[in-house]
C-alpha positions, 0 to 999 in steps of 0.5 A: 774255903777249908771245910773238915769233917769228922767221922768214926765216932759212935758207942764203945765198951770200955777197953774198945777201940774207934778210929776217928777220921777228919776228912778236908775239902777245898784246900790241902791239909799237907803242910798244915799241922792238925790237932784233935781235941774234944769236949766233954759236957759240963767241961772245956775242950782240950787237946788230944793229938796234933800232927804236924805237916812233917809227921811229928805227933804230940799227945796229952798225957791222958791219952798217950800209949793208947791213942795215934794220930796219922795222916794220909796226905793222898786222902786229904785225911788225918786219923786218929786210932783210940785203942783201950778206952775209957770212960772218961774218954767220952766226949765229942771230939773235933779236929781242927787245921792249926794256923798256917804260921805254925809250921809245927804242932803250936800245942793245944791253946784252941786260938791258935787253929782257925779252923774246925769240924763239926764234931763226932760223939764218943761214947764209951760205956757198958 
């Protein structure tokens, strides 16, 4: 059974940089393409960053430029580095394994992953 953990969330200032982690265990990530959304309160989770099994990345809008997805295949890990954040970036943020039909990024409809981390808080404020 997959399990993902996510880890590297925590309190930045506004302009900071955080580097998420989204760790799996009991299956290999490697032909998989991986997605981050996030959630803010009062607000439904959108996508952030998907990484396909290959390589190729996609990004929302609001975050293009400033945030990159990565992925170490040896490590079972896919990470996604936040630089120049902003306020409004504050949410918690999940990662997530899209479903093994897709073969690229299948965009950020959360049905089409099946499964999901826990979650970890991002909080970006002076």
């Amino acid at each position: 059974q997959l399990q993902l953990v996510e880890s590297g969330g925590g309190l930045v200032q506004p302009r900071g940089s955080l580097r998420l982690a989204c760790a799996a265990s009991g299956s290999t990530l490697n032909y998989n393409a991986i997605g981050w959304f996030r959630q803010a309160p009062g607000k439904e989770r959108e996508g952030v960053s998907c990484i396909s099994g290959g390589g190729s990345t996609n990004y929302a809008e609001s975050v293009k430029g400033r945030f990159t997805i990565s992925r170490d295949n040896a490590k079972n890990t896919v990470y996604l580095q936040m630089n120049s954040l902003k306020p409004e970036d504050t949410a918690v943020y999940y990662c997530a394994r899209a479903r093994a039909t897709y073969s690229a990024c299948p965009g950020f409809s959360p049905n089409k992953y099946d499964y999901w981390g826990q979650g970890t808080q991002v909080t970006v404020s002076s």
